[in-house]
PQR file of N, CA, C, O and H, with PARSE charges and radii, in Angstrom:
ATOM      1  N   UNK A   1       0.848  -1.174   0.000 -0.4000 1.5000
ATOM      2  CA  UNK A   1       0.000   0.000   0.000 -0.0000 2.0000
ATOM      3  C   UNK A   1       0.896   1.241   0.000  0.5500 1.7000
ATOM      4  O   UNK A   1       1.799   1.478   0.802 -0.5500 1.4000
ATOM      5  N   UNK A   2       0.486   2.011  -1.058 -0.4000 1.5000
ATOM      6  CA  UNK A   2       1.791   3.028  -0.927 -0.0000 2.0000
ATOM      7  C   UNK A   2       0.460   4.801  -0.491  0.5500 1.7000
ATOM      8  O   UNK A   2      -0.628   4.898  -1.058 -0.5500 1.4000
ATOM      9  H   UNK A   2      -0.248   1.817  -1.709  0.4000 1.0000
ATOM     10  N   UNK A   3       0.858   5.652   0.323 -0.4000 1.5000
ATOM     11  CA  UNK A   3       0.189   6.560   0.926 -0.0000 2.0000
ATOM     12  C   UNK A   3       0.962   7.668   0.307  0.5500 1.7000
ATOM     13  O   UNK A   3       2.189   7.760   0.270 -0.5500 1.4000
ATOM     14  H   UNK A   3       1.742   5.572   0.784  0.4000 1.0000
ATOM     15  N   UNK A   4      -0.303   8.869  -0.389 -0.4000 1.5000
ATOM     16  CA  UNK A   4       0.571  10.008  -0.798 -0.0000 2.0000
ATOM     17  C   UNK A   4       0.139  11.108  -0.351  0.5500 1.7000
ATOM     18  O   UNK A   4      -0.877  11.712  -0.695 -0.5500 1.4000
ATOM     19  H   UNK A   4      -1.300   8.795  -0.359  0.4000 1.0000
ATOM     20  N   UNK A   5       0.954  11.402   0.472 -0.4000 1.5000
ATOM     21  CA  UNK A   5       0.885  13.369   1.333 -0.0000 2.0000
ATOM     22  C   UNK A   5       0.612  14.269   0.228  0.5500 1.7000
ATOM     23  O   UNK A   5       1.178  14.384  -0.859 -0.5500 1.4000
ATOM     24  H   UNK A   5       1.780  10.911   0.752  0.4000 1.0000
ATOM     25  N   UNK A   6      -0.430  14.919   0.764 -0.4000 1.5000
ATOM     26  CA  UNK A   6      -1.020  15.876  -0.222 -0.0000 2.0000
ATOM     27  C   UNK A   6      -0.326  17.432   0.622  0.5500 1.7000
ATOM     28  O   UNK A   6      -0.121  17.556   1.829 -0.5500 1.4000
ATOM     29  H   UNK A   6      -0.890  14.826   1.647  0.4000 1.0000
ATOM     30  N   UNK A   7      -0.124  18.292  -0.285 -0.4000 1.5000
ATOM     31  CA  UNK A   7       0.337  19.758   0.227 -0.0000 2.0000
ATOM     32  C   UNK A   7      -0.895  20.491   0.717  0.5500 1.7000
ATOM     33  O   UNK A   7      -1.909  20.768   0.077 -0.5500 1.4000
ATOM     34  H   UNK A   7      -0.291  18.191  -1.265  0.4000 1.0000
ATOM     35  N   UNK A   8      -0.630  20.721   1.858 -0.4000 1.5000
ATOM     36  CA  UNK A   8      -1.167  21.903   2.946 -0.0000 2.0000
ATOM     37  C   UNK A   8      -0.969  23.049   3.259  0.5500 1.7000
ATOM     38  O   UNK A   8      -1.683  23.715   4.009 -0.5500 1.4000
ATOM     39  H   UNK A   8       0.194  20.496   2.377  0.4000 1.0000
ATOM     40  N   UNK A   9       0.312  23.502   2.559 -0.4000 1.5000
ATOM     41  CA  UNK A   9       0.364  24.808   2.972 -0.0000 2.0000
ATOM     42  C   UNK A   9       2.350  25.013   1.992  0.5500 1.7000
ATOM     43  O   UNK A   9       3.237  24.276   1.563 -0.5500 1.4000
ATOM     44  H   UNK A   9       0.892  22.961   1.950  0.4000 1.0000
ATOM     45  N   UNK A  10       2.060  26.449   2.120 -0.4000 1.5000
ATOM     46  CA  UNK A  10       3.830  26.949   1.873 -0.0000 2.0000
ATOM     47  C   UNK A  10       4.027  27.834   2.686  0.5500 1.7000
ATOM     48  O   UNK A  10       3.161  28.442   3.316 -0.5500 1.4000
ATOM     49  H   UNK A  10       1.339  27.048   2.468  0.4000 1.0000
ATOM     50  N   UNK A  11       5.412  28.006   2.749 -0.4000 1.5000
ATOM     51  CA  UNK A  11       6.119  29.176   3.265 -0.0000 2.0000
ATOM     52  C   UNK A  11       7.098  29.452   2.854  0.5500 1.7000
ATOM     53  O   UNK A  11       7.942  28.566   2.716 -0.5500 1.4000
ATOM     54  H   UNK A  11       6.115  27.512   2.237  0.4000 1.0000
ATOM     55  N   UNK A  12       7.459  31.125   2.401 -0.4000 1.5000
ATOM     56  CA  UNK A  12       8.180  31.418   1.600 -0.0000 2.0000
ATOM     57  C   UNK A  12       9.127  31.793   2.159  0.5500 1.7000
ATOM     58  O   UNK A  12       8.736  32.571   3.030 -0.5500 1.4000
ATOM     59  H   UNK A  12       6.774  31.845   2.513  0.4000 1.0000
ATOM     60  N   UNK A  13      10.749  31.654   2.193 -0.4000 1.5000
ATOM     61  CA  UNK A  13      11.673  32.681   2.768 -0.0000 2.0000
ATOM     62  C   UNK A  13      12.592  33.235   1.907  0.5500 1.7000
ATOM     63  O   UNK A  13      12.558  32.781   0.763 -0.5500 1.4000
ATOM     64  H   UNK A  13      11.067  31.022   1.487  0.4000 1.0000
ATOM     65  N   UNK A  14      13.398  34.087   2.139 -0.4000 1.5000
ATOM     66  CA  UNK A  14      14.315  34.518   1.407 -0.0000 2.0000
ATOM     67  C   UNK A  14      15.811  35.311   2.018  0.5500 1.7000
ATOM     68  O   UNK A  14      15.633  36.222   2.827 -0.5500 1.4000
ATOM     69  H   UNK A  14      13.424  34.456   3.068  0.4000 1.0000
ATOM     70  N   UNK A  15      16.559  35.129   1.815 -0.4000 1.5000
ATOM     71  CA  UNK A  15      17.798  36.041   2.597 -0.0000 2.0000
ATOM     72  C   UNK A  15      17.888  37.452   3.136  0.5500 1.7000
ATOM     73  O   UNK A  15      18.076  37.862   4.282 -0.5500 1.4000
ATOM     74  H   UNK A  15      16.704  34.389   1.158  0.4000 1.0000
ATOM     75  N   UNK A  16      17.709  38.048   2.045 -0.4000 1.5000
ATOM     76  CA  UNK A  16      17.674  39.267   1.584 -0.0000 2.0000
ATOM     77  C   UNK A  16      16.035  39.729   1.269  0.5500 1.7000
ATOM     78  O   UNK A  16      15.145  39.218   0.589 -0.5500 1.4000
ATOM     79  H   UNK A  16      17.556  37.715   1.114  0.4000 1.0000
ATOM     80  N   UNK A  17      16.133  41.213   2.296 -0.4000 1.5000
ATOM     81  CA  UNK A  17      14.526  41.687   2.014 -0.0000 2.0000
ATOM     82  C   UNK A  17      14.596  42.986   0.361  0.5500 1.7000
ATOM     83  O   UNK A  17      13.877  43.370  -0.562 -0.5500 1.4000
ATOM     84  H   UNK A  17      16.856  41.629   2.848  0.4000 1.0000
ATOM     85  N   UNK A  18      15.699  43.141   0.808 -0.4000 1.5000
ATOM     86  CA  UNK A  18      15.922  43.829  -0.284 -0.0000 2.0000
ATOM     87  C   UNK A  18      17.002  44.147  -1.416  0.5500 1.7000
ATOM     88  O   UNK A  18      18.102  44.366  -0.910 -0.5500 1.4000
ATOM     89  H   UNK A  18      16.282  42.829   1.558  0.4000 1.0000
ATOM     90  N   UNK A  19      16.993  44.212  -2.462 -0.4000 1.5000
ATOM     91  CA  UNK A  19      18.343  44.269  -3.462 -0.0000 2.0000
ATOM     92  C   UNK A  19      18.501  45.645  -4.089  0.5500 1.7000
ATOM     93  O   UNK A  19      17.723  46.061  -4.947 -0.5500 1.4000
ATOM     94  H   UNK A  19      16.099  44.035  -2.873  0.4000 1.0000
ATOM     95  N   UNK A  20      19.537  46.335  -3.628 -0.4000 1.5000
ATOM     96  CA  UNK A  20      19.536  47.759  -3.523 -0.0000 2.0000
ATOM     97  C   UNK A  20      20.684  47.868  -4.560  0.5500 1.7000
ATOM     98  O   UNK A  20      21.592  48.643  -4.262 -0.5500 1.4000
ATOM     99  H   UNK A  20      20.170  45.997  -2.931  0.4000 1.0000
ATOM    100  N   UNK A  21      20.764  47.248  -5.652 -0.4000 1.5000
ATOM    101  CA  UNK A  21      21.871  47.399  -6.613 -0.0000 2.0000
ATOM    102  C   UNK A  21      21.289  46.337  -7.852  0.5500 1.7000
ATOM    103  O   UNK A  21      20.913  45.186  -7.635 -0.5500 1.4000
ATOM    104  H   UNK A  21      20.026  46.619  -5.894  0.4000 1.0000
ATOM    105  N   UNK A  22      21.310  47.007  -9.196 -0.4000 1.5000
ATOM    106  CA  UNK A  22      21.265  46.236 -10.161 -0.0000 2.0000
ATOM    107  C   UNK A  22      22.429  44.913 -10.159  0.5500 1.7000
ATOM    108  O   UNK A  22      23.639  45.138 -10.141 -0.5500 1.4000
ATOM    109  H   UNK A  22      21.616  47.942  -9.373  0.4000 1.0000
ATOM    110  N   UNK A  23      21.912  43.668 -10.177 -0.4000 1.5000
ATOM    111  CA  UNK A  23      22.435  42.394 -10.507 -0.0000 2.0000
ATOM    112  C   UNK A  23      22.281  42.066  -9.237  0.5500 1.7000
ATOM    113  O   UNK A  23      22.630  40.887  -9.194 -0.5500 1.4000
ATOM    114  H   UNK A  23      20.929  43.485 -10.192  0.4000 1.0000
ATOM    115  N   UNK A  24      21.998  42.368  -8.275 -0.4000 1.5000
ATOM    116  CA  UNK A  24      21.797  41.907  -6.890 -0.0000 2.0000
ATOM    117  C   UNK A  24      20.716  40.883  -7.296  0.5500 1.7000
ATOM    118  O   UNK A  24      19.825  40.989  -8.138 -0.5500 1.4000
ATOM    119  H   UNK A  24      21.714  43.326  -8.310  0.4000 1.0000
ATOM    120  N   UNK A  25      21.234  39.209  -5.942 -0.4000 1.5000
ATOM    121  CA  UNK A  25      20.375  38.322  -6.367 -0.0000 2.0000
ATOM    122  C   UNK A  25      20.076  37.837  -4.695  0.5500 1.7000
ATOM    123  O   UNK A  25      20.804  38.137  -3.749 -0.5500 1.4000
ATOM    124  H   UNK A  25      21.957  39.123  -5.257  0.4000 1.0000
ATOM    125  N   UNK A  26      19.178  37.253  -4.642 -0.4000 1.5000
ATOM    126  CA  UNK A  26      18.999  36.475  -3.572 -0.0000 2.0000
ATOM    127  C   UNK A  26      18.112  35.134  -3.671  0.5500 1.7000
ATOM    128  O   UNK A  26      17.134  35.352  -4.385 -0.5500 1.4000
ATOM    129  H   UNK A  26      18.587  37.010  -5.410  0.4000 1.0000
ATOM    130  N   UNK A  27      18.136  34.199  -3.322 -0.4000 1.5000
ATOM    131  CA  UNK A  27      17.048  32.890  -3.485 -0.0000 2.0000
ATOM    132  C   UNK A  27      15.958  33.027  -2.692  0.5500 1.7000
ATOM    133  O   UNK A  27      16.046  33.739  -1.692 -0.5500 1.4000
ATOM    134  H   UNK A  27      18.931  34.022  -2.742  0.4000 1.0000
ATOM    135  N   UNK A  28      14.927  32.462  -2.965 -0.4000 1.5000
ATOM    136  CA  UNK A  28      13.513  32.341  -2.327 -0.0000 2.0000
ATOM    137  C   UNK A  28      13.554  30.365  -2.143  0.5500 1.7000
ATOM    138  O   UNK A  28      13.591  29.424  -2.936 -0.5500 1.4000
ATOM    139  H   UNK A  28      14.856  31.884  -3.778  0.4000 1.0000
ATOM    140  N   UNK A  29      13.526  30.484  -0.981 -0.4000 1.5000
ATOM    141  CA  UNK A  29      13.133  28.696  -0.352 -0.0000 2.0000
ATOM    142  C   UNK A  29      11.851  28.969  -0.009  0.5500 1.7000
ATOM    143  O   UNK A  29      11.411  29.792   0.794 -0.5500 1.4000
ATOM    144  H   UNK A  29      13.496  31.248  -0.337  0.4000 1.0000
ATOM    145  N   UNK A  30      11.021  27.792  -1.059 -0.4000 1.5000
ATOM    146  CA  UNK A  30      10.108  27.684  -0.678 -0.0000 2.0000
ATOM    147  C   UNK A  30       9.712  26.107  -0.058  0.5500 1.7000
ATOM    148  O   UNK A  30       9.853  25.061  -0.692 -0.5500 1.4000
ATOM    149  H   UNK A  30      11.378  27.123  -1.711  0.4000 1.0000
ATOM    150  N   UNK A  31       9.160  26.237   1.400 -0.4000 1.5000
ATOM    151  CA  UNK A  31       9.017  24.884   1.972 -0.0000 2.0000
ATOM    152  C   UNK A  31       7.482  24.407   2.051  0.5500 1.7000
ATOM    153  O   UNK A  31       6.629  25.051   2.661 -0.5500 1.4000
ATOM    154  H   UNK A  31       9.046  27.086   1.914  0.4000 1.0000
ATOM    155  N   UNK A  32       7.292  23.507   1.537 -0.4000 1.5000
ATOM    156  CA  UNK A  32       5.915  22.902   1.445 -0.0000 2.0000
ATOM    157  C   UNK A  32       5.444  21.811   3.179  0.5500 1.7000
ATOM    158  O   UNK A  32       5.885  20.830   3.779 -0.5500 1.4000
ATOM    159  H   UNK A  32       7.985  22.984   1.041  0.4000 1.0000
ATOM    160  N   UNK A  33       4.328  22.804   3.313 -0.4000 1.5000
ATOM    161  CA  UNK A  33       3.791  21.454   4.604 -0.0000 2.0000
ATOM    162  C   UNK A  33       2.853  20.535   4.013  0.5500 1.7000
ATOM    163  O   UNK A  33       1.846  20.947   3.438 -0.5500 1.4000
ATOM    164  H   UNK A  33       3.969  23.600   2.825  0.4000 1.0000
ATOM    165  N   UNK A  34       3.148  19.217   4.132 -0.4000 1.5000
ATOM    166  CA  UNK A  34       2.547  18.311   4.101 -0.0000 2.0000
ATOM    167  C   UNK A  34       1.459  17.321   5.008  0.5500 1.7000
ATOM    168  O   UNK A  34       1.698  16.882   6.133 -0.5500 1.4000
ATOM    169  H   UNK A  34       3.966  18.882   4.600  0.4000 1.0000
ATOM    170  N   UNK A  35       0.425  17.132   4.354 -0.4000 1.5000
ATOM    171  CA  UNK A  35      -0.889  16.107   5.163 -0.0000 2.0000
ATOM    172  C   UNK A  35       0.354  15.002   6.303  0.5500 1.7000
ATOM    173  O   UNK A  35       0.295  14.846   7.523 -0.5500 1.4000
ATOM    174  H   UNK A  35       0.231  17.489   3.440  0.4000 1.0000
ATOM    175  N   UNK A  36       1.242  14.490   5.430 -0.4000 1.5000
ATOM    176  CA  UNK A  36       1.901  13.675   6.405 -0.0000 2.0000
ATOM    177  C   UNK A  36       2.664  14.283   8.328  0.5500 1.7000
ATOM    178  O   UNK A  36       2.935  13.664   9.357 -0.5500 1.4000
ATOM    179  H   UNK A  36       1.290  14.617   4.440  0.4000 1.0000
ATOM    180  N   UNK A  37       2.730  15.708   7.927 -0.4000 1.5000
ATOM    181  CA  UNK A  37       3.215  16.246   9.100 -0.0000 2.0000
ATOM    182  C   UNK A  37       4.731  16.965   8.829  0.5500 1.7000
ATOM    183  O   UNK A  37       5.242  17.675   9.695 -0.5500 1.4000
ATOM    184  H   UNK A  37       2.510  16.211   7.091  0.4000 1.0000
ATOM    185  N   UNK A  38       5.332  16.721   7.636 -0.4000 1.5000
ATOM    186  CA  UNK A  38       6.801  16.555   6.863 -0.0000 2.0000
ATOM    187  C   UNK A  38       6.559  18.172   6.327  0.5500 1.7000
ATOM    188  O   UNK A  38       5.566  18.660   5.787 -0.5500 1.4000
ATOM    189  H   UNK A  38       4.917  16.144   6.933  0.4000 1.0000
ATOM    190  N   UNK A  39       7.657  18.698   6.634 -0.4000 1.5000
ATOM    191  CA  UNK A  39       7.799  19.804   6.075 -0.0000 2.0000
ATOM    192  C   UNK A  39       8.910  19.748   5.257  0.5500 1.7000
ATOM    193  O   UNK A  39      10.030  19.736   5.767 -0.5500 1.4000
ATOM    194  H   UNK A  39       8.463  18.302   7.072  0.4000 1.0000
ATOM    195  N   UNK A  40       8.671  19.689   3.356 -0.4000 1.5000
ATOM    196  CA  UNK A  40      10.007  19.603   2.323 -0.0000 2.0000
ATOM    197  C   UNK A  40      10.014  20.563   1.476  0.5500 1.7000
ATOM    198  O   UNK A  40       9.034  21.173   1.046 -0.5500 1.4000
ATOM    199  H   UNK A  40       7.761  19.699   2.941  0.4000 1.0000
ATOM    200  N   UNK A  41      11.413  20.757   1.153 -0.4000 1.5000
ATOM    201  CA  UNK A  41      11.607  21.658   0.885 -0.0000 2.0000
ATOM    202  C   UNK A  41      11.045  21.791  -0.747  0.5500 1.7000
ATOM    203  O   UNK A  41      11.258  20.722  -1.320 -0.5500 1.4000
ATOM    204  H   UNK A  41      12.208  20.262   1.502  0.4000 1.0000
ATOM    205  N   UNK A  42      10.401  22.781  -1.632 -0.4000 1.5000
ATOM    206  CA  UNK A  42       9.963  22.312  -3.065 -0.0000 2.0000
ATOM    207  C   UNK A  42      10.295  23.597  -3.686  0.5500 1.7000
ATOM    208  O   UNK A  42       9.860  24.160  -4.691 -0.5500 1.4000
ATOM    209  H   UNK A  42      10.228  23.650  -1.166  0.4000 1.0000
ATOM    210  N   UNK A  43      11.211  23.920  -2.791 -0.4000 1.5000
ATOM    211  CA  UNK A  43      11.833  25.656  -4.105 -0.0000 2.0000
ATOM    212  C   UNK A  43      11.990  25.034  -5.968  0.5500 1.7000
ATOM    213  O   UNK A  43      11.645  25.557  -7.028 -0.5500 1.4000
ATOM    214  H   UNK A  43      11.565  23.463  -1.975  0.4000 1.0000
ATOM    215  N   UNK A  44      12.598  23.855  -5.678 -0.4000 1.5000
ATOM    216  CA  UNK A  44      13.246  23.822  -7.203 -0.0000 2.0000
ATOM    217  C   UNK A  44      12.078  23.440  -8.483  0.5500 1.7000
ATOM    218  O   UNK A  44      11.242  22.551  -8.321 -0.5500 1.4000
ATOM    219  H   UNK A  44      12.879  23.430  -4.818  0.4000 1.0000
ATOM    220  N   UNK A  45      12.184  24.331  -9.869 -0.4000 1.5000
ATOM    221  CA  UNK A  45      11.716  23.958 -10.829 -0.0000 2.0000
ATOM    222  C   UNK A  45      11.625  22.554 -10.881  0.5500 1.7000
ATOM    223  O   UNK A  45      10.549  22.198 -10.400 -0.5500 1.4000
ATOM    224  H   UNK A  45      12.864  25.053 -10.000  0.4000 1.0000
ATOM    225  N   UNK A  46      12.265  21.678 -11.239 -0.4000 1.5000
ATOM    226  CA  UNK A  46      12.086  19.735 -11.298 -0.0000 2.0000
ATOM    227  C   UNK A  46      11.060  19.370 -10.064  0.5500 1.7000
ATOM    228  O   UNK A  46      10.793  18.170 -10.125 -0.5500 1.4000
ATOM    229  H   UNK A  46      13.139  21.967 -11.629  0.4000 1.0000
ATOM    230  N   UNK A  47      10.384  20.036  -8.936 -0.4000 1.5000
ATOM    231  CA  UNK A  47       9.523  19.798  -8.407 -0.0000 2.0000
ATOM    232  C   UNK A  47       7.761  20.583  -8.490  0.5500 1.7000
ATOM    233  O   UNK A  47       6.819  20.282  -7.756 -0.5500 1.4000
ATOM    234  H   UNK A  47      10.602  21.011  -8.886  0.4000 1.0000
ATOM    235  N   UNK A  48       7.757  21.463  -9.437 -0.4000 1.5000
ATOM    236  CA  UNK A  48       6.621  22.048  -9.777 -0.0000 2.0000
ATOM    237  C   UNK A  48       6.335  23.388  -9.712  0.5500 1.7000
ATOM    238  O   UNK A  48       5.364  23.958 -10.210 -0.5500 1.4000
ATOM    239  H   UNK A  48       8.522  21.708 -10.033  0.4000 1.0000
ATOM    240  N   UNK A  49       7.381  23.942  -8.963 -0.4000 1.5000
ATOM    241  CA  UNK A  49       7.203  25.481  -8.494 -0.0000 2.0000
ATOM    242  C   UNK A  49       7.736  25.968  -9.615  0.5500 1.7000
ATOM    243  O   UNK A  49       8.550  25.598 -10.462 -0.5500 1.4000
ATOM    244  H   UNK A  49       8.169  23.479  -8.558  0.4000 1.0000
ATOM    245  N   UNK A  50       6.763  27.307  -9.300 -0.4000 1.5000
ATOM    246  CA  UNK A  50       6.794  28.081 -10.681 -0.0000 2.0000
ATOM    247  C   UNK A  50       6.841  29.507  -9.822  0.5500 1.7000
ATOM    248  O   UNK A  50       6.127  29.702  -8.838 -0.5500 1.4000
ATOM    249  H   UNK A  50       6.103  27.607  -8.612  0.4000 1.0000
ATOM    250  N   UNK A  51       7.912  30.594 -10.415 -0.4000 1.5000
ATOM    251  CA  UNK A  51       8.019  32.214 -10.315 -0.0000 2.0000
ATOM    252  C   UNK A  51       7.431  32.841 -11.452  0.5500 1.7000
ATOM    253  O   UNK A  51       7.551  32.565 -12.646 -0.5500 1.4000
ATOM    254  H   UNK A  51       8.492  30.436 -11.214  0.4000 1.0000
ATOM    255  N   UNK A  52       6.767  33.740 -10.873 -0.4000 1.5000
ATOM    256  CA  UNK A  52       6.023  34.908 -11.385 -0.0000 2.0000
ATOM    257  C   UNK A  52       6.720  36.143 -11.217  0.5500 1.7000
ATOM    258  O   UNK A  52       6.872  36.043  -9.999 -0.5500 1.4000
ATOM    259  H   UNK A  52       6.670  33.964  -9.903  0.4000 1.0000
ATOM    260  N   UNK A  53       7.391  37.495 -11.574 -0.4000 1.5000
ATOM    261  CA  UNK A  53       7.656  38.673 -11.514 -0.0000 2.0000
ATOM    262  C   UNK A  53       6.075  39.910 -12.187  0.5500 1.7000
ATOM    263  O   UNK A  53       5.343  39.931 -13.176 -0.5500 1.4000
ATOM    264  H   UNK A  53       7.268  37.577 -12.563  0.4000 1.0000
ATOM    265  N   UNK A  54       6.171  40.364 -11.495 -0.4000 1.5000
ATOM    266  CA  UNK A  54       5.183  41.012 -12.222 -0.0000 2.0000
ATOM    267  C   UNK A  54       5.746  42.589 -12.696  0.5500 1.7000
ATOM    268  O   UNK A  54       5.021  43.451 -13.191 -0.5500 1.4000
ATOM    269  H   UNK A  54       6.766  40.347 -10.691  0.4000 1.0000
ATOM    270  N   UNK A  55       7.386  42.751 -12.384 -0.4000 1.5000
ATOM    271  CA  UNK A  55       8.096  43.892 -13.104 -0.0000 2.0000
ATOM    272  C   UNK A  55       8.946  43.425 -13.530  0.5500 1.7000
ATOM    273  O   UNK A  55       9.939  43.617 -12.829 -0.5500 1.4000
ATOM    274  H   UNK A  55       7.976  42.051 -11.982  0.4000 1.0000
ATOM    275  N   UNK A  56       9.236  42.532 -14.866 -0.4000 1.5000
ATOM    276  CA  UNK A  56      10.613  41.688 -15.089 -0.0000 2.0000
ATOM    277  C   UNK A  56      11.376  42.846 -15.218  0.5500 1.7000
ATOM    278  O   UNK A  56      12.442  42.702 -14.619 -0.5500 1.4000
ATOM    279  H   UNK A  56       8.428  42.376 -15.435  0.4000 1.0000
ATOM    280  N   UNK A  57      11.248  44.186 -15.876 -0.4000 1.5000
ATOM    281  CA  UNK A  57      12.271  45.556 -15.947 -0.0000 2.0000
ATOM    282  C   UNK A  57      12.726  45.917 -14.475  0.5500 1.7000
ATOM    283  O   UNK A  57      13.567  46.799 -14.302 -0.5500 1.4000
ATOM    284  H   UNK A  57      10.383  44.303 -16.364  0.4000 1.0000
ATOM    285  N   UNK A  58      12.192  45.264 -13.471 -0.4000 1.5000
ATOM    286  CA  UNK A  58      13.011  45.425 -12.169 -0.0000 2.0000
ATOM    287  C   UNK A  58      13.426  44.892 -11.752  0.5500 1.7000
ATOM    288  O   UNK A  58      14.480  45.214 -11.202 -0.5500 1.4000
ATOM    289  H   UNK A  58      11.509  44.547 -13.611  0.4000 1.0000
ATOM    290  N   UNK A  59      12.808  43.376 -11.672 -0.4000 1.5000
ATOM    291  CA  UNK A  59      13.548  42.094 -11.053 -0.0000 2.0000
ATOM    292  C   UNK A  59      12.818  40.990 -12.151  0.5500 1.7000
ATOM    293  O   UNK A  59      11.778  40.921 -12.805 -0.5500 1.4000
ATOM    294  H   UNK A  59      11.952  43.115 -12.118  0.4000 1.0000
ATOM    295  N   UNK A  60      14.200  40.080 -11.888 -0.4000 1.5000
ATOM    296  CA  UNK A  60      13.606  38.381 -12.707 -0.0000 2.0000
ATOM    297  C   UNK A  60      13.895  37.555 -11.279  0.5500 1.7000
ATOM    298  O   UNK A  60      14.496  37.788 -10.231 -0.5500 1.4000
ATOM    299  H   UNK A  60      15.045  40.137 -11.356  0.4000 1.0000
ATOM    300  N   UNK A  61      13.035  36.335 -11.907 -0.4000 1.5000
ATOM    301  CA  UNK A  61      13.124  35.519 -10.908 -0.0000 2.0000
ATOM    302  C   UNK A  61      13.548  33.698 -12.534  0.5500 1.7000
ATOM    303  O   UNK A  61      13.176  33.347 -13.653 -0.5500 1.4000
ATOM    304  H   UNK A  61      12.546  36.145 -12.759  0.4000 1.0000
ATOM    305  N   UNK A  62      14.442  33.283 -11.485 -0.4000 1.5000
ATOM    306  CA  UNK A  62      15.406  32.104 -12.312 -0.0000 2.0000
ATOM    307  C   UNK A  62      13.943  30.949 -12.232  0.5500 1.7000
ATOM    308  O   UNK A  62      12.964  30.934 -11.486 -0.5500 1.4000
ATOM    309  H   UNK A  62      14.745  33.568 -10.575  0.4000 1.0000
ATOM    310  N   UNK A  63      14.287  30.243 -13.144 -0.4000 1.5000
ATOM    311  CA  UNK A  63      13.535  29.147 -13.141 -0.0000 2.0000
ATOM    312  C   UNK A  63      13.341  28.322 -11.447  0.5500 1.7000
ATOM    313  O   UNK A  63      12.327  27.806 -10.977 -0.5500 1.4000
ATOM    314  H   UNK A  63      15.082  30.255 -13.750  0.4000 1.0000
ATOM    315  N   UNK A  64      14.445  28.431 -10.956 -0.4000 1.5000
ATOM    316  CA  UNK A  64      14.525  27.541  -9.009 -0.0000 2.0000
ATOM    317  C   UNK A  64      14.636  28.772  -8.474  0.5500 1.7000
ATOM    318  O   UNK A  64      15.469  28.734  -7.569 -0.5500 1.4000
ATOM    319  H   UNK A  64      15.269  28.850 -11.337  0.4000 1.0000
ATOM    320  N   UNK A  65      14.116  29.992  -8.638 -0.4000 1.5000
ATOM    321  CA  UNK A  65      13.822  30.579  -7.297 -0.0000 2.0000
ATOM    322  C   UNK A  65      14.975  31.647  -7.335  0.5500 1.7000
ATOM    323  O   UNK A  65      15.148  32.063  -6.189 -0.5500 1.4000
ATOM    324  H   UNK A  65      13.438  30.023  -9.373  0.4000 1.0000
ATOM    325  N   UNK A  66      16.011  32.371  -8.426 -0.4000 1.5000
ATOM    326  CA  UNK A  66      16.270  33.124  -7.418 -0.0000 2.0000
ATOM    327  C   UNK A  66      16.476  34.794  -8.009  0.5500 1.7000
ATOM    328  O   UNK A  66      17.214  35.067  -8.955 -0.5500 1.4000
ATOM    329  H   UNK A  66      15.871  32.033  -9.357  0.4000 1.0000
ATOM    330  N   UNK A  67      15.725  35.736  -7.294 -0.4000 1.5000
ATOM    331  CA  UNK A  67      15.458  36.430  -7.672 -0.0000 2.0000
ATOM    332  C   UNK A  67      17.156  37.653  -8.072  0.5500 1.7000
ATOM    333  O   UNK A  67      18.216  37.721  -7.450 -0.5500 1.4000
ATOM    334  H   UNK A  67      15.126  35.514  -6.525  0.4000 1.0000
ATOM    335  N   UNK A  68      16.747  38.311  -9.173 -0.4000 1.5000
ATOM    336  CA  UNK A  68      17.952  38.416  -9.312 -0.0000 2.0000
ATOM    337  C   UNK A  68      16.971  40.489  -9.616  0.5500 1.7000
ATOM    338  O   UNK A  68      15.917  40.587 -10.245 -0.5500 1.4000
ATOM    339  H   UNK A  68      15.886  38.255  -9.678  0.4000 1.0000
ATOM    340  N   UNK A  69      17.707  41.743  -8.991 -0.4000 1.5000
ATOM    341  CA  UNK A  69      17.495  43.025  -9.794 -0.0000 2.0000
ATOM    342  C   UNK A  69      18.035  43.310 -10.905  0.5500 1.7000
ATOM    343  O   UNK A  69      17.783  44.382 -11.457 -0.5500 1.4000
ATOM    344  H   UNK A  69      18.564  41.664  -8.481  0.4000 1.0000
TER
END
């Protein structure tokens, strides 16, 4: 019998609150809580997460999370 934890929740962190210089980068970890009780980590693209920018002329964000000005 194999049992599969469904996602309950995220939480986002990041290093840096702010990037006060063009090319300044910092990563966003994003950790997924799980039905099982397991909190893993699912920042990376090869696991489903997806970044959105909504000013790419100010900041991009990398395919795994990391935001770059």
């Amino acid at each position: 019998m194999t049992l599969t934890a469904t996602l309950t929740g995220i939480e986002v962190f990041t290093d840096r609150l702010y990037l006060t210089s063009p090319g300044a980068s910092s990563p966003i970890t994003v950790m997924g809580n799980f039905s099982d009780g397991i909190q893993r980590n699912v920042s990376a693209a090869a696991l489903g997460t997806t970044y959105l920018t909504s000013i790419p002329g100010v900041a991009t964000v990398s395919a795994d999370g990391v935001v770059t000005a």
